[in-house]
N, C-alpha and C positions, 0 to 999 in steps of 0.2 A: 886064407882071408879071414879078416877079422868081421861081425855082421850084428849090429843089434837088433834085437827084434823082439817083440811080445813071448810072454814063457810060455812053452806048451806040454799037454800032459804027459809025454813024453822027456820033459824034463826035470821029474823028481827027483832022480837019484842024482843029478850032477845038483841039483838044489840044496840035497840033504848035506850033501859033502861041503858045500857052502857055506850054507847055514851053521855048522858045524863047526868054523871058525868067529863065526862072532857069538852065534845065540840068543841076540836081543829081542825082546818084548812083540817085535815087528816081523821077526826072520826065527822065532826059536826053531831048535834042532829038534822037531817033532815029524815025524813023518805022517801022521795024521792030518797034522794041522798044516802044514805042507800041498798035502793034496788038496787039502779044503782050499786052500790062499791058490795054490793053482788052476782050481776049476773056477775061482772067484774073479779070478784075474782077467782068463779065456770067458767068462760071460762078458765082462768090462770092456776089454778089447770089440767084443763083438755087441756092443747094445743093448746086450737084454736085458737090464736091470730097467725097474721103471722109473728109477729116481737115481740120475745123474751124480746125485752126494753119498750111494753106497758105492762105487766104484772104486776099484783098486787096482792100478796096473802095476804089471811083473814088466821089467825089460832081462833080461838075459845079454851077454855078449858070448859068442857061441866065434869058436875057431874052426871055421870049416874043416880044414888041413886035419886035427886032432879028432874032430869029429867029436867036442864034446863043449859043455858052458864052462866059461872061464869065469865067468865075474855077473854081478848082479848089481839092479836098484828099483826103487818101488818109485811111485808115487798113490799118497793118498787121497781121493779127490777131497773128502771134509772132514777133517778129526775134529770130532765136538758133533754130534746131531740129536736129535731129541731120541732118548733114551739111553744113549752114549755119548755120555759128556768127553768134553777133556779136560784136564787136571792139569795145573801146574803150580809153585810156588812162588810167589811174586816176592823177587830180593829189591829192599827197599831199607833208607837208611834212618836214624832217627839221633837228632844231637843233642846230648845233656849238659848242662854247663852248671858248675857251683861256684859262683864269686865270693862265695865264704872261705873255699877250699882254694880258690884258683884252678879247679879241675876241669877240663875239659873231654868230652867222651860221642864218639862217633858208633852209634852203633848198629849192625845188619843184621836187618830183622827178614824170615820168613813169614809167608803169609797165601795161606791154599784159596786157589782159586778155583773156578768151571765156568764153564761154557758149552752150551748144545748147538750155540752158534760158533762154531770155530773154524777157521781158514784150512786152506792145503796146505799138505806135510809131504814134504820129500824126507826119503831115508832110503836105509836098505842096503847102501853100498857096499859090496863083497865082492873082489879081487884075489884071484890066485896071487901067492906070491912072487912067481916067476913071470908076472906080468904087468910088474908094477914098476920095471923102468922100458917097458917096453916101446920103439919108436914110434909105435904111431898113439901114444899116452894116452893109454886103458882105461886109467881113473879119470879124469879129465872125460873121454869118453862116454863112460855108463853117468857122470855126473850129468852132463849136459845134453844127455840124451832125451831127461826127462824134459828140460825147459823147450825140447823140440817139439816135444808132443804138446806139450801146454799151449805152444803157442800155435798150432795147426788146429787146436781146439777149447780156446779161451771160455768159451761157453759152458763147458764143463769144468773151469774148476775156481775158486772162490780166488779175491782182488788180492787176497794178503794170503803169501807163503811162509812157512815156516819150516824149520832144521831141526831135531833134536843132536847134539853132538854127545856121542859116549862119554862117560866120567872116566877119571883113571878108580883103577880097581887095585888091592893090592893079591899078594899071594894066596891062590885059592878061592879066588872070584870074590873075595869079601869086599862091601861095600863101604866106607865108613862111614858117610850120611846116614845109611839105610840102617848102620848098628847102632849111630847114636839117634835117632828121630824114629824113621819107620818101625821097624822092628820091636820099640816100646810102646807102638800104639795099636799094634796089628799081632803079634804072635807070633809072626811070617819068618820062616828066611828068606833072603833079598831072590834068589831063585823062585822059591816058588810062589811070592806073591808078583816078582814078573811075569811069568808065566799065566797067574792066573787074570791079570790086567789085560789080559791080551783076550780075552773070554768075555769077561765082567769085571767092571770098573766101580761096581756098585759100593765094594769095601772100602772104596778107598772114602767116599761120600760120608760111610757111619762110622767109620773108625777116627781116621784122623782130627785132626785138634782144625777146629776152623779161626782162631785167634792167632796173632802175630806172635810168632816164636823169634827168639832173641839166642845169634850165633855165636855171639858172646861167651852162651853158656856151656858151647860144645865145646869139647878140647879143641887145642889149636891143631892139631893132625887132620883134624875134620873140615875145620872152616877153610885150608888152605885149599883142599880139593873144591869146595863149593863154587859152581858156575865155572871150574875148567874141564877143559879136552880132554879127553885120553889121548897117549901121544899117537897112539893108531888114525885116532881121528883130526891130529891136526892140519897131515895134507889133503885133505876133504874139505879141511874148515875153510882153509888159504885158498882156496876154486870158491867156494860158494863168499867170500869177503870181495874179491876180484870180483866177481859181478852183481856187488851191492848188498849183500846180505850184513846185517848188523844186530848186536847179540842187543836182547828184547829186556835185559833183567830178569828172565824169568827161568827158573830150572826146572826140570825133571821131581817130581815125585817121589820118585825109586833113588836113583843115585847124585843127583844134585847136578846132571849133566846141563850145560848151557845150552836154551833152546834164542837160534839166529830167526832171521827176518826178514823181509823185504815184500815191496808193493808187483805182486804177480807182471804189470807192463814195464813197470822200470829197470827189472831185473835184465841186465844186460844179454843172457844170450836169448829171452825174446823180443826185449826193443830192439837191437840190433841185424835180430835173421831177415838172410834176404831169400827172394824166391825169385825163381829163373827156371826159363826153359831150356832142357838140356839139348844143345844142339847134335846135329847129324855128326859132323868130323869128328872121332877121338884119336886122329895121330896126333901128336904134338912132342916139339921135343923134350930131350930128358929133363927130370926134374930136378933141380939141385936137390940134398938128403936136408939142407940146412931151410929150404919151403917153410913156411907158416903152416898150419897142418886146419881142415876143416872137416865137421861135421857133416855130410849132406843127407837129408833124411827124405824117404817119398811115402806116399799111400799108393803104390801101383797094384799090381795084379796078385803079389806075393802080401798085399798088406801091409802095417807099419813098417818100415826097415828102413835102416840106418849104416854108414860106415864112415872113416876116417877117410880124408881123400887130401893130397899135397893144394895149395893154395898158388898163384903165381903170384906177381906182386901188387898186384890189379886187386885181389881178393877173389877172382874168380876160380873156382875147382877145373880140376883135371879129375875127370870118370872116365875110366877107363871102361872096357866093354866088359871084363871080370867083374870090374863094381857095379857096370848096370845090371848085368844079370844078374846079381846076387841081390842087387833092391828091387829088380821085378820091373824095371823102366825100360825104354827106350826115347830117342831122339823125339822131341816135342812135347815130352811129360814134363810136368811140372815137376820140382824140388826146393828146399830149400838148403841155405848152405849157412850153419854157424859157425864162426870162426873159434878155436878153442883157446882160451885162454894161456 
């Protein structure tokens, strides 16, 4: 059985192994920093923090059967709070014209921004690969697992969500933004000033240029990547566009990745979740395999937990008594059921 659930310290080493296929800024492959992001998570989950905007939830999807995590996603409650900004570069256009020359010129300008006031950030997403056309759709899954938790606790986390989406990279991790921009302003290779962003962001404050840079100037190998996906990241991107998310103009920093957007209630899978009491009966007959497939997520006795469950054509779930026990429920508990995209 497949089960989301909050990470626990027990899950470092299925983490590092994760982490170890993407590496970003949020997930790097540190085993230090790992632990830390783990023990930070498990306070999160559990309340201890006295301020609701350092919180950082880990979700895991863990295959009971294998006995080990398959796949990962974060949510950040604030990226931007006072004394940890966020950073991004605002793409923005400017139009020249010469009616002496008859020239006409369009051109896309950079322009570094901050904020201590910044919205929630989802990211994180890491999927084994042998689980990424899986039937009860993995990625779809760990993605909307977070809009579960968001919406069983709206209170905790800011009106406006945000995406970062990876940049394409070429051979050998090199960035091209990062070699034609960052890198002339900082010292850095695109590694280890990601890396060290994820610590302190203070470099990026005194070093970088705060005046509009002109894309213009970059070779055109450079500007063609700016504000797109890596192609890793586009069926992430097509789940989060399907339930409202729209890209902001504004990039990454580091690799010129496009960071998406949308208003935390309109975001379809939490306007849309419903909540229902699970009833006593679970016979019911078979399910066709061709089902709409849902989400049902509970707070019961095991804590946050989550699964994939068939849909009938009503939109009501079929929980089996496998899947109750595995989210910690019984008949009369509450749940809620998001439909997956």
């Amino acid at each position: 059985m497949l089960i989301l659930r909050p990470i626990e310290t027990g899950d470092l080493d299925s983490l590092l192994e994760l982490a170890r296929s993407l590496d970003s800024v949020n997930l790097p492959a540190e085993r230090d920093f790992l632990e830390e992001r783990i023990a930070h998570s498990v306070r999160s989950f559990a309340g201890q923090h006295s301020d609701w905007r350092e919180n950082i939830f880990l979700f895991v999807l863990e295959d009971t059967n294998a006995g080990r995590c398959v796949g990962t996603s974060m949510i950040i409650a604030k990226h931007g709070r006072p004394g940890k900004p966020y950073f991004w570069l605002a793409q923005t256009s400017e139009e020249r014209r010469s009616h002496g020359l008859d020239q006409r010129f369009v051109h896309q300008k950079l322009q570094l921004h901050s904020t201590e006031d910044g919205p929630t950030e989802i990211g994180g997403i890491i999927l084994e690969p042998s689980y990424r056309r899986h039937k009860y759709k993995c990625g779809k899954a760990l993605s909307i697992v977070r809009f579960a938790y968001i919406s069983l606790h709206p209170e905790n986390f800011e009106r406006e969500v945000i995406a970062e989406m990876l940049s394409p990279f070429d051979e050998g991790g090199r960035n091209r933004l990062w070699e034609a921009f960052g890198a002339k302003f900082t010292g850095l290779p695109f590694r280890e000033a990601d890396h060290l962003s994820s610590r302190n962001k203070q470099f990026i404050a005194d070093l970088f240029p705060r005046d509009p840079v002109y894309v213009t100037l970059f070779p055109e190998k450079v500007q063609e990547v700016i504000g797109q996906p890596n192609e890793t990241a586009v069926a992430a991107l097509r789940i989060l566009e399907k339930l409202g998310f729209r890209y902001l103009n504004q990039v990454d920093p580091f690799d010129g990745g496009p960071y998406y957007g949308a208003a935390r209630d309109a975001i379809a899978s939490v306007r849309d979740r419903r909540q229902l009491v699970l009833p006593g009966d679970t016979t019911r007959h078979e399910i066709a395999s061709d089902n709409a497939l849902g989400l049902v997520a509970a707070e019961g006795r095991l804590g946050f937990r989550a699964t994939v469950v068939p849909l009938d054509e009503e939109g009501a779930p079929f929980v089996s008594r496998d899947s109750r026990e595995a989210l910690g429920v019984t008949a009369g508990d509450r749940v809620t059921v998001t439909p997956l995209p």
